[in-house]
C-alpha positions as CSV (number, residue, x, y, z in Angstrom):
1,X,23.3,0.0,19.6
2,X,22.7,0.7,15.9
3,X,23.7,4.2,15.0
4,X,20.9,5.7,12.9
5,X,20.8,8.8,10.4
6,X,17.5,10.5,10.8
7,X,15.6,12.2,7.6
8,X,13.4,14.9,8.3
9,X,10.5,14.4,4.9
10,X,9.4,17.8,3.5
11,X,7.2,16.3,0.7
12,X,10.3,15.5,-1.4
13,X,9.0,12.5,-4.2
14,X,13.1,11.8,-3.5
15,X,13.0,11.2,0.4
16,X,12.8,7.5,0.0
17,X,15.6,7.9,-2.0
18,X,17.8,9.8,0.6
19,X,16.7,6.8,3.0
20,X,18.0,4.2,0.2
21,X,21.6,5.8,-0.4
22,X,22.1,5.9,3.6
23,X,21.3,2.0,3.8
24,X,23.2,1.7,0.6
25,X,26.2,2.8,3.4
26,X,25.5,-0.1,5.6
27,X,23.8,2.7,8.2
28,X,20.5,2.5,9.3
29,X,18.1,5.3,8.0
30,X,14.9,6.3,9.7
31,X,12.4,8.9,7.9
32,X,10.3,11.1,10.1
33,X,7.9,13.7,9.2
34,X,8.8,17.0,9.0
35,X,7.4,18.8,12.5
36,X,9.0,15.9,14.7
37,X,10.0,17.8,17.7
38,X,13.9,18.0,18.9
39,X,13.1,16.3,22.1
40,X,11.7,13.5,19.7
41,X,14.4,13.1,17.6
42,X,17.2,13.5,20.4
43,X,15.9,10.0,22.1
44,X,16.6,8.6,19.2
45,X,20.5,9.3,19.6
46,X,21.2,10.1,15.6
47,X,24.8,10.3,14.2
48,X,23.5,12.8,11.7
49,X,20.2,14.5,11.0
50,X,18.9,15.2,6.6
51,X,16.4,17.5,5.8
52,X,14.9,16.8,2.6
53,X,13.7,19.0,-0.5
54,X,10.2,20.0,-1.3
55,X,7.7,21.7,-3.1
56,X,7.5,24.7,-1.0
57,X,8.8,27.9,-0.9
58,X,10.5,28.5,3.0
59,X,8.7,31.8,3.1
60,X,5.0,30.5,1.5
61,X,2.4,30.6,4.2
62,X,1.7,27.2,4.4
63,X,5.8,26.1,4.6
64,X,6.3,23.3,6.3
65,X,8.5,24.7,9.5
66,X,10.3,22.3,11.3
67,X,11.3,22.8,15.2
68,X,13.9,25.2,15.4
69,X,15.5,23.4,18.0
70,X,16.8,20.3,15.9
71,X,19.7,23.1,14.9
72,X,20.6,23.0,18.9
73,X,21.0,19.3,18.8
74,X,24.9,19.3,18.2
75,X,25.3,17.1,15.6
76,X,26.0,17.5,12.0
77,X,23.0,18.3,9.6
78,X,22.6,17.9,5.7
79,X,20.1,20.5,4.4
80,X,19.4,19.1,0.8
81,X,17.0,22.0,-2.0
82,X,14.3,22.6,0.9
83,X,16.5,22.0,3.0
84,X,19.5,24.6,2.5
85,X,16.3,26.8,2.3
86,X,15.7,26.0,6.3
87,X,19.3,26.8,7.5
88,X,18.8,30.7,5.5
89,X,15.0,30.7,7.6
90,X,16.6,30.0,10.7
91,X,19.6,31.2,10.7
92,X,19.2,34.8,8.7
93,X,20.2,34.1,5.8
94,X,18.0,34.7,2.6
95,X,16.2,33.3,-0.2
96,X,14.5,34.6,-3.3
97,X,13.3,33.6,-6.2
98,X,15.5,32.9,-9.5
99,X,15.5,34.9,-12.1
100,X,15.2,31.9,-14.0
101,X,14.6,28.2,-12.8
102,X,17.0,25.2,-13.1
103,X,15.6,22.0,-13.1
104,X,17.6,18.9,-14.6
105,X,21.2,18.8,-15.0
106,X,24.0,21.2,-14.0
107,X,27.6,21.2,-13.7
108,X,28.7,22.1,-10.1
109,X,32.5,23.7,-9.2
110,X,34.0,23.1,-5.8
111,X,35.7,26.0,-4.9
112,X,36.6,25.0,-1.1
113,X,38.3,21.5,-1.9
114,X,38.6,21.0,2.2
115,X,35.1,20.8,2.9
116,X,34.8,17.3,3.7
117,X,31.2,16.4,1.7
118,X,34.0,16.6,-1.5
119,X,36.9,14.2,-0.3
120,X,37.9,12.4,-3.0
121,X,35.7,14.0,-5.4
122,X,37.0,16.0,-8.6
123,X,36.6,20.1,-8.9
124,X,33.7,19.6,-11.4
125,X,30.5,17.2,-11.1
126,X,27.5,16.7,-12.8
127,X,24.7,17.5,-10.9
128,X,20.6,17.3,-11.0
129,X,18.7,20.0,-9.9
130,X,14.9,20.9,-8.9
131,X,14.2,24.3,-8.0
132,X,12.9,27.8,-8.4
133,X,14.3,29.5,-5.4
134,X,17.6,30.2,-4.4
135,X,20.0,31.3,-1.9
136,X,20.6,35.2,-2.0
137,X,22.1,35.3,1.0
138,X,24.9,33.6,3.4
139,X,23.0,32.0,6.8
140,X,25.2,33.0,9.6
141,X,28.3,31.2,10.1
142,X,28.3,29.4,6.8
143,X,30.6,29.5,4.2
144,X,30.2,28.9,0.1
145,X,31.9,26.1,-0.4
146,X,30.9,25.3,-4.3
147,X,28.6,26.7,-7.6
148,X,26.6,26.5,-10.5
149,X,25.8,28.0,-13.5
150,X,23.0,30.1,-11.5
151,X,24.0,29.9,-8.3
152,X,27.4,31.2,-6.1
153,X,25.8,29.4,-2.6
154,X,25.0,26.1,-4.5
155,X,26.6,24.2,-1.9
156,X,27.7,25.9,1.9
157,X,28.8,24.8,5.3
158,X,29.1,25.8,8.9
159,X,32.9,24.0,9.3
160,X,32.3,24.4,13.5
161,X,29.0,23.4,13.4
162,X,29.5,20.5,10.9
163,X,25.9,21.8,9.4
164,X,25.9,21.6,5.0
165,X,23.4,22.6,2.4
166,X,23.2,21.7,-1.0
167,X,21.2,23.6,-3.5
168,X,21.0,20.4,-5.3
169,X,20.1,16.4,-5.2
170,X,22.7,14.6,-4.5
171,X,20.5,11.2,-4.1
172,X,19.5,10.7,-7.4
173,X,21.0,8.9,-10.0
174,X,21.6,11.8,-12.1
175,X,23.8,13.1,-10.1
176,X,26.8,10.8,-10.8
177,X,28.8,11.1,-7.8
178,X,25.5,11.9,-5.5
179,X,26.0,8.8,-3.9
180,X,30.3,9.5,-3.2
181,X,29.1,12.7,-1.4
182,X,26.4,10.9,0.6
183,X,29.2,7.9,2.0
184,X,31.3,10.9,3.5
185,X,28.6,12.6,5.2
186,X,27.2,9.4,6.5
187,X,31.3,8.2,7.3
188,X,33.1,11.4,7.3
189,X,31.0,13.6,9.2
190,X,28.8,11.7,11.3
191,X,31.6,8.8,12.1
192,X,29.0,6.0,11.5
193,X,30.6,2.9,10.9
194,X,28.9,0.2,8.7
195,X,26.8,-1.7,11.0
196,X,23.8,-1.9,9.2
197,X,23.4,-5.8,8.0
198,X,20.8,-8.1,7.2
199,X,22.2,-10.8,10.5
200,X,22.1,-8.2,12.6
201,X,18.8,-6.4,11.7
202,X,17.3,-10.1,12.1
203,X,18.8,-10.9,15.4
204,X,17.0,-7.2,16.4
205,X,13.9,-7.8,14.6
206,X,13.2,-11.5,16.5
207,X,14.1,-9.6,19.7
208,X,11.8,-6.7,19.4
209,X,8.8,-9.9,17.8
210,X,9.1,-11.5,21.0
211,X,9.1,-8.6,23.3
212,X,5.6,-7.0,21.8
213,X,3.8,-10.7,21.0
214,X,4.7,-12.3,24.0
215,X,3.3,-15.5,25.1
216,X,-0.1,-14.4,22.7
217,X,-1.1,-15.7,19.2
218,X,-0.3,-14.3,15.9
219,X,-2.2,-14.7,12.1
220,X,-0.9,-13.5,8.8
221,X,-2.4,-13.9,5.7
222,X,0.4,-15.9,3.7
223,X,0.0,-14.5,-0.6
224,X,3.3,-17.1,-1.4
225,X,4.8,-13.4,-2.6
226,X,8.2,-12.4,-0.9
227,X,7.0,-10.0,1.5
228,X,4.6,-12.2,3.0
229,X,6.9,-15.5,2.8
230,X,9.7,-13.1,4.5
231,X,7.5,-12.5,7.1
232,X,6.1,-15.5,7.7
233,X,9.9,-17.2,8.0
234,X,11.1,-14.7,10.8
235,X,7.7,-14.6,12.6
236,X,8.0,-18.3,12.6
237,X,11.6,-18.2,13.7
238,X,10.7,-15.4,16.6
239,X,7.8,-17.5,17.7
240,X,7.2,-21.0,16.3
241,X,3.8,-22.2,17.0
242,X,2.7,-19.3,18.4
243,X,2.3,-18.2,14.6
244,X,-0.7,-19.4,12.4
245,X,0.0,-18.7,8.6
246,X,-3.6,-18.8,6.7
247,X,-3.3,-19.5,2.6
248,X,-6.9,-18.3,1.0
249,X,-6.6,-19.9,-3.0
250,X,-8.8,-17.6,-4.4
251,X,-8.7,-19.4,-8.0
252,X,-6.7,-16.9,-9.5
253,X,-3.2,-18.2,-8.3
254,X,-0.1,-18.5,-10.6
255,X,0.4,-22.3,-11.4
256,X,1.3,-25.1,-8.9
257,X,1.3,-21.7,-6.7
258,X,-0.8,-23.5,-4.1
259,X,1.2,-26.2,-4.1
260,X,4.4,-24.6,-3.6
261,X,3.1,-22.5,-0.5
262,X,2.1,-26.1,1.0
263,X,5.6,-27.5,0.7
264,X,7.8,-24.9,1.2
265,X,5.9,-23.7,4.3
266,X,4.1,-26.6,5.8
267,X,6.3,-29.5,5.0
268,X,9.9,-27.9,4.8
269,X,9.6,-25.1,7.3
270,X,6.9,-26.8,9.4
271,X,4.9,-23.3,9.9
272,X,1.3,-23.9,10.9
273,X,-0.4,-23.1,8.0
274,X,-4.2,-23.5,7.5
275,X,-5.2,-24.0,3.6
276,X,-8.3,-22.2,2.3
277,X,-10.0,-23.1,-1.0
278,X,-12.3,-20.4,-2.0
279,X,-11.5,-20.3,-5.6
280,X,-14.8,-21.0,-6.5
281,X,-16.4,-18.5,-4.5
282,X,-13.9,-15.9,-6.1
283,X,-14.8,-16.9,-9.6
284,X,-18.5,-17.2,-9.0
285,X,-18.5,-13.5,-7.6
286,X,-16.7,-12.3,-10.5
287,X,-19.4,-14.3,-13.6
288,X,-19.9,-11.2,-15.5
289,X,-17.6,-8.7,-14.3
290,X,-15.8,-6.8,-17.0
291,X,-14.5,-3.4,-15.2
292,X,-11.4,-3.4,-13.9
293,X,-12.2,-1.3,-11.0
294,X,-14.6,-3.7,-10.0
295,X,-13.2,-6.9,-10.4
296,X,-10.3,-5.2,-7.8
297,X,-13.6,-4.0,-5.3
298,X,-15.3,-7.8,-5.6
299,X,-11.8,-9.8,-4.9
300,X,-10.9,-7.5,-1.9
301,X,-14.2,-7.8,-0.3
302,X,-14.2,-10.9,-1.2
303,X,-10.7,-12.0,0.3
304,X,-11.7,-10.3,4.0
305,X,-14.7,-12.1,3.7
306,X,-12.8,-15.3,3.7
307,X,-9.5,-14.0,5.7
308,X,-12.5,-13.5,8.8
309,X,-14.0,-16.7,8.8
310,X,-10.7,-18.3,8.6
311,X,-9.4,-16.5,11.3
312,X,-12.3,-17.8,13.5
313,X,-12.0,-21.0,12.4
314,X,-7.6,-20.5,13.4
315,X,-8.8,-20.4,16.9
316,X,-8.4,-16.7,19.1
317,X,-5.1,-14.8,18.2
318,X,-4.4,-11.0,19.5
319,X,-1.8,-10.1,16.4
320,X,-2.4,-9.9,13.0
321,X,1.1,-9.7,11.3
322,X,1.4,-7.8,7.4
323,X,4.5,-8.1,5.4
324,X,4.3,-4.0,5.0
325,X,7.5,-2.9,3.4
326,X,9.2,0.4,4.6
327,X,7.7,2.7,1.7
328,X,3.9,1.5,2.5
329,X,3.7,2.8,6.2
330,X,6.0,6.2,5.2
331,X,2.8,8.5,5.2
332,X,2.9,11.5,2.6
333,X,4.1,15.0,3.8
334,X,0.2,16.6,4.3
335,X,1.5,19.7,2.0
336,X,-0.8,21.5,-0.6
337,X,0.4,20.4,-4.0
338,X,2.9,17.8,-2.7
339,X,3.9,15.6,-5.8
340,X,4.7,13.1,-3.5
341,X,1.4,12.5,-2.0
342,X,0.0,11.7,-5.9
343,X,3.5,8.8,-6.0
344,X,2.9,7.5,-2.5
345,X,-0.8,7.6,-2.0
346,X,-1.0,4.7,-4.4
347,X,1.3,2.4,-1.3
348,X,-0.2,3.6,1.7
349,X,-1.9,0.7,3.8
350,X,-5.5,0.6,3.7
351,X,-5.7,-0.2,7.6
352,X,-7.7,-3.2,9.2
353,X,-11.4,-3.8,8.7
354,X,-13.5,-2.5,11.8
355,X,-14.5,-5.8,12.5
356,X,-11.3,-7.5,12.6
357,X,-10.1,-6.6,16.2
358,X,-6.3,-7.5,16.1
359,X,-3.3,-5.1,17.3
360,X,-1.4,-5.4,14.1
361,X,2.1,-6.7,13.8
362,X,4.5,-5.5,10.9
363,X,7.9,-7.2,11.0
364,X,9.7,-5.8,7.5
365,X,8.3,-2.2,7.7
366,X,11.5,-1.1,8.5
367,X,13.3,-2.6,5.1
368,X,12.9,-2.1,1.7
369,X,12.2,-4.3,-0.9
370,X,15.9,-5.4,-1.9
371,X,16.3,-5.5,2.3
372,X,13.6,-8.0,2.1
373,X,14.7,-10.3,-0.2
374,X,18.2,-10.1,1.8
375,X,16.3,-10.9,4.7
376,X,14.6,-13.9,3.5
377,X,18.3,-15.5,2.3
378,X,19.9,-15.1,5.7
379,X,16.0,-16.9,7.3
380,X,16.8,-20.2,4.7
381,X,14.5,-19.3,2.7
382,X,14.6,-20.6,-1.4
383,X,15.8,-18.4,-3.9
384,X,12.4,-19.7,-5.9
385,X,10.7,-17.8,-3.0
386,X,13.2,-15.0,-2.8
387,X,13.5,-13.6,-6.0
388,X,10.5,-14.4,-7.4
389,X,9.2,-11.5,-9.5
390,X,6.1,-9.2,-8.8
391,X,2.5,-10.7,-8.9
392,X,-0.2,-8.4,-8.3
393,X,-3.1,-8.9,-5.8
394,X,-5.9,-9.5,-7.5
395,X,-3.7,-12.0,-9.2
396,X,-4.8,-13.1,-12.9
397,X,-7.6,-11.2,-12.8
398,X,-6.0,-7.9,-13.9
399,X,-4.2,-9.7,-16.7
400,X,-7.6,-11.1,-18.0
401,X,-9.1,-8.5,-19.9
402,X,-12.8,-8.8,-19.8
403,X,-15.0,-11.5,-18.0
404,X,-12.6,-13.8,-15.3
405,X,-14.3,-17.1,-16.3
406,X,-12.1,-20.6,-15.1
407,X,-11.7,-21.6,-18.8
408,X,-9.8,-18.2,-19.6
409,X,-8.2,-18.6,-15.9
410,X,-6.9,-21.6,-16.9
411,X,-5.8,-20.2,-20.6
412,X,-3.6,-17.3,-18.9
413,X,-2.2,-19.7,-16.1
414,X,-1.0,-22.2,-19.0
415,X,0.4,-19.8,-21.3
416,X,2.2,-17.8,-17.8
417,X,3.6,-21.0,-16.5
418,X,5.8,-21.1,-20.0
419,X,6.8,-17.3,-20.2
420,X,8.5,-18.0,-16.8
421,X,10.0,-21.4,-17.5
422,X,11.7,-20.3,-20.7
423,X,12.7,-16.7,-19.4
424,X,14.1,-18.7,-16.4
425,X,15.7,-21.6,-18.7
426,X,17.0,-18.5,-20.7
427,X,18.6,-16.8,-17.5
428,X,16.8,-13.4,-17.6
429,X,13.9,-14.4,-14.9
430,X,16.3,-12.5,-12.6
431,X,17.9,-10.0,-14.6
432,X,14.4,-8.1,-15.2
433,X,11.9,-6.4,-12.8
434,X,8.8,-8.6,-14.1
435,X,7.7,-10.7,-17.0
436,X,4.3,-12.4,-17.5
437,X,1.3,-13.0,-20.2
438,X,-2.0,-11.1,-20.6
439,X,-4.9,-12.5,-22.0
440,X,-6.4,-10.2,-24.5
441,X,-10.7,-10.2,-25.3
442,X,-9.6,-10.4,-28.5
443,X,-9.8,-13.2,-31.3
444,X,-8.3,-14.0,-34.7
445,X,-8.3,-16.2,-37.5
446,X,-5.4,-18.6,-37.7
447,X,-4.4,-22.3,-39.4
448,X,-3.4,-25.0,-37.0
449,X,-2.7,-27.8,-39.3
450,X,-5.5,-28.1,-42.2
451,X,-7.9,-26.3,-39.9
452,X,-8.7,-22.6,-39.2
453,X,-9.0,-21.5,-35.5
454,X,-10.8,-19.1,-34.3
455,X,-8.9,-18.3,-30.8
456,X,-7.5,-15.7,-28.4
457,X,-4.1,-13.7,-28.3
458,X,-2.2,-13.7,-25.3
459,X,0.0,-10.7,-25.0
460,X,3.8,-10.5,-23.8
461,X,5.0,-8.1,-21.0
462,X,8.4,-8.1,-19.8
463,X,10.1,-4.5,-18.2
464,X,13.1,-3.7,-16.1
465,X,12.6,-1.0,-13.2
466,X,14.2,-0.3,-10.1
467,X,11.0,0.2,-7.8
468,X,7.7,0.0,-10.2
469,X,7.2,3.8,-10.3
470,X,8.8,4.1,-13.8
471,X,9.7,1.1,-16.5
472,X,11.3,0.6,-19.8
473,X,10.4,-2.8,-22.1
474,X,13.1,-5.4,-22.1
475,X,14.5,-6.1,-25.3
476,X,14.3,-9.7,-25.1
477,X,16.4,-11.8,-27.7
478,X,14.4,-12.7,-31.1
479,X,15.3,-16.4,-30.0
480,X,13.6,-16.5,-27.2
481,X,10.6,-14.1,-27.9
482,X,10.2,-17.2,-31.1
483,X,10.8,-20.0,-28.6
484,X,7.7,-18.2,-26.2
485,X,5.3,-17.9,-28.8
486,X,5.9,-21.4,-30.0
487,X,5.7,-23.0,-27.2
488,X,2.7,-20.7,-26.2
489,X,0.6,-21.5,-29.9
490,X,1.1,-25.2,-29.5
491,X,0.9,-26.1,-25.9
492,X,-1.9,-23.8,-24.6
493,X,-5.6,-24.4,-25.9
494,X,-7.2,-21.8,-27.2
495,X,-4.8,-19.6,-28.2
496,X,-3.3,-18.9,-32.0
497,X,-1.4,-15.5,-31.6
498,X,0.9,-13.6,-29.5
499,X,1.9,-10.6,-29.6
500,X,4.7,-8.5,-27.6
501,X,4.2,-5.4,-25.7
502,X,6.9,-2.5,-26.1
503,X,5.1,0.2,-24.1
504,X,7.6,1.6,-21.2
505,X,5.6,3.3,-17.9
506,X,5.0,6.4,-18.6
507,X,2.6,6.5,-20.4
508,X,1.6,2.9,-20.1
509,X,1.2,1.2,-16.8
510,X,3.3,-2.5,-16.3
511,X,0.0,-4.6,-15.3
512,X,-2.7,-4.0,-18.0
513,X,-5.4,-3.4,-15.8
């Protein structure tokens, strides 16, 4: 059986995080909202139970209380900001608010080297906290074990009952050694070993496929982007036939995307896959369509439209499998003034049109994205496949600015298909979170020859991030960034300039629209 480290989520923006170091351990992590009863959590058989920070104050009104009872469950707990808060609540200690705040970094002083969340970690660390309130007073049974510039309880422990708190975050990356103190709770206390692998997980996952689908019929819409590919490679190696994959070109594809999806899937994986061509109806739909907001609404309606007829044209099927990734289906804490709730909202899964009557089948929402891309490598699948950077939804529509009309379509896809050949050739393709070209509404005068042009400018984009939520512009070598716009200018019709964007996000966004 896999053992399992269960995070209680109280609104922390960092939870995810908590869930990420854990896995980073080789133990599985599960996140569970914050009022998940004892009884609940106790079937799960844990190793180790977190509580996360959060915006709250323990003592506000509208805290969120977890059941007392998780403190009866006899094995070790991790109270992290909120959650050192929890441990004073229930176990009469107290909290008050600071005289003064302290948010970013600290320096924290073990005091009591034998308390085992420090082994093998110096007297002094650099630390990262988030908070207002603060431990006044001891809970019972606990222990200071290190401090802080404005703090003498900002880490504690209950040695018999193996239960910790720590004033600060060790997850983050600013907290150097966050991730040290993390491994010996997960190893030291809790005893988990590291069992947590991508073979294993699929061996699970195909088991637990065939035990809810059965002998019945399941459809996924296949995009050609990881999560989707990824998914359809284990649902096709749980089930085989039994799995329809249905590929809607909606005219707005990357180049040869189509084409790709067709061999790798159909002809070299021999998944049933059934090719829809409603690129004309996409474009038709969006003649005249300059808002961004729109454009999204028309090729979302647009794209069920479609999905539904082809899934009546795929014959009856009871599932409907999504490639929904771990942080999609992790709903936000329901907490006034959550910050997480503004980060997450923007993941959360939309649900299933009324109409579409399927049970829903989501094989990766247990993994994150790096998990996925593990996942796919261990199924067979192509590191072309694999590691293929971000591509957003609405595909080249959001990097069109203005009107989405085939002849700029085919401008954008041109000038994208050399940004990722040469930043491939050049061996940052994948170094870097994303790179692409935007087509701006905007045209110059130039000189092509002995003639003056009168064409567009196709912007640059290239950003390294960790998750999407924040980015920084890649310094991409002079060389290269010469070689693009060359290449670009000469090759692609239409277009005389090109320009580079060095915006980071925030303030900018990555996509343009």
């Amino acid at each position: 059986m896999t053992e399992e480290i269960v995070i209680l989520d109280f609104g922390s923006q960092y939870t995810q995080v908590i869930a990420r170091r854990i896995r980073e351990c080789s133990v599985y992590s599960t996140i569970l909202k914050y009022d998940t009863s004892a009884k609940e959590i106790a079937k799960r058989n844990p190793a180790g139970l977190i509580l996360s920070g959060g915006p709250s104050s323990v003592y506000a009104a509208d805290a969120p209380i977890p059941d007392p009872a998780i403190f009866n469950l006899g094995i070790p707990i991790l109270g992290v900001c909120f959650g050192i808060q929890l441990f004073a609540h229930f176990l009469r200690g107290k909290v008050e608010r600071g005289q003064r705040r302290e948010y970013g970094k600290g320096t924290l002083k073990v005091k009591d080297r034998a308390c085992a969340l420090f082994t093998g970690l110096p007297g002094k660390l650099q630390v990262w906290n988030s908070h207002a309130d603060k431990l006044t007073k001891l809970p019972r049974g606990f222990q200071p074990v290190a401090v802080t510039e404005n703090s003498d309880y900002a880490a504690i422990e209950n040695r018999a009952k193996k239960f910790f708190g720590l004033q600060f975050h060790p997850e983050v990356a600013h907290t150097p050694r966050g991730r040290h103190i993390i491994r010996n709770f997960v190893h030291r206390i809790c005893g988990c070993g590291r069992t947590w692998t991508m073979k294993s997980y699929a061996h699970q996952a195909i088991e637990t496929i065939r035990e809810t689908v059965g002998s019945e019929r399941v459809i996924l819409g296949l995009s050609g982007g990881v999560d989707s590919s990824v998914a359809a490679a284990l649902l096709h190696r749980a089930l085989g036939d039994q799995l329809t994959c249905i590929f809607v070109n909606n005219g707005l594809l990357r180049a040869r995307e189509e084409e790709v999806v067709q061999e790798v899937f159909g002809r070299n994986f021999k998944v049933k896959l059934q090719y829809e061509d409603a690129s004309n109806l996409f474009l038709n739909r969006l003649k005249g369509v300059t808002d961004p907001e729109r454009k999204r609404k028309i090729i979302g309606r647009t794209f069920i439209e479609v999905f539904q007829a082809a899934t009546r044209r795929a014959g009856k099927a009871r599932f409907l499998a999504q490639g929904t990734l771990y942080p999609d289906v992790i709903e936000s804490v329901p907490i006034a003034g959550n910050p997480a709730a503004l980060i997450k909202s923007h993941h959360n899964v939309g649900g299933l049109p009324k109409k579409m009557k399927f049970e829903l089948v989501e094989p990766l929402k247990c993994l994150f994205k790096d998990e996925v891309r593990r996942l796919g490598l261990e199924l067979g699948l192509p590191n072309e496949i694999v590691f293929r950077q971000p591509f957003p939804g609405p595909g080249l529509a959001v990097r069109i600015l203005g009107e989405v009309t085939p002849s700029r379509c085919a401008i954008l896809r041109n000038a994208d298909a050399i940004v990722v050949d040469e930043i491939k050739k050049s061996g940052w393709y994948y170094k870097i979170w994303q790179s692409f070209a935007v087509l701006l509404p905007v045209r110059s005068v130039g000189v092509m020859g002995d003639e003056r042009t009168y064409d567009y400018t196709i912007a640059l984009r290239a950003v390294e991030s960790q998750d999407g939520m924040t980015a920084d512009w890649v310094r991409l070598p002079y060389e290269l960034l010469e070689k693009l716009s060359n290449r670009i200018i000469n090759e692609v019709s239409g277009v005389n300039r090109v320009c580079l964007d060095i915006s980071s996000k925030p303030p900018a966004t990555i996509e343009w629209e």
